[in-house]
C-alpha positions in Angstrom: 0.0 0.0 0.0 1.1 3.6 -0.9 0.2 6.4 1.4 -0.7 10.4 1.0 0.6 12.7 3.4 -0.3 15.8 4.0 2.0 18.9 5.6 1.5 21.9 7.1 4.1 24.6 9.2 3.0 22.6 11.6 4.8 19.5 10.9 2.9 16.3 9.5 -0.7 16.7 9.9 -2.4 13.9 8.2 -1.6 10.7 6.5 -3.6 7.9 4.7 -3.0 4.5 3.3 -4.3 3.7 -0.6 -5.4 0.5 -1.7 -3.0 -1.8 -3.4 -4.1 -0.7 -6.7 -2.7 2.9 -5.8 -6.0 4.6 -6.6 -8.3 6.2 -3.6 -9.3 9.5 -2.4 -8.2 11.4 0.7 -9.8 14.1 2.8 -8.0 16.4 5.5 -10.2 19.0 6.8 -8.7 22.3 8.3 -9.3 26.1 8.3 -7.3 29.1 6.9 -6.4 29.8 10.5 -4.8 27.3 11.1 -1.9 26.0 8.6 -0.2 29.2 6.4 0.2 26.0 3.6 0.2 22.5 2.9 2.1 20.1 1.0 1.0 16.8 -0.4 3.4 14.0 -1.2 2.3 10.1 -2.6 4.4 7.4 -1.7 4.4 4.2 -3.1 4.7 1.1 -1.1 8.7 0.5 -0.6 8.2 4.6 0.3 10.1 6.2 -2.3 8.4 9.4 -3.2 5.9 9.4 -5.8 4.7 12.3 -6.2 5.0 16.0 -4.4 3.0 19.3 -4.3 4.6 22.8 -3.8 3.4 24.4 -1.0 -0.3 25.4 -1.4 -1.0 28.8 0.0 -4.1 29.0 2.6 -5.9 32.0 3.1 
């Protein structure tokens, strides 16, 4: 299973496991107030990265 994590200033705030097929869909609720941004990242299942977001700007 690969995962999806999700990061804020805050450190990692949320993380997921996909099914074996790699295909799924995530939800990590927050307010603007909270995080200044948040970066996603996919990993497959050995945990090499595959896939990473720049930061996403909340406001």
């Amino acid at each position: 299973m690969g995962t999806v994590g999700f990061h804020t200033d805050q450190g990692k705030v949320h993380r997921a496991s996909l099914p074996g097929d790699g295909a799924g869909v995530v939800q990590w609720d927050t307010t603007a107030e909270d995080p200044g941004f948040v970066r996603i990242e996919v990993r497959h299942p050995n945990g090499h990265v595959a896939a990473l977001t720049n930061p996403i700007i909340l406001t």
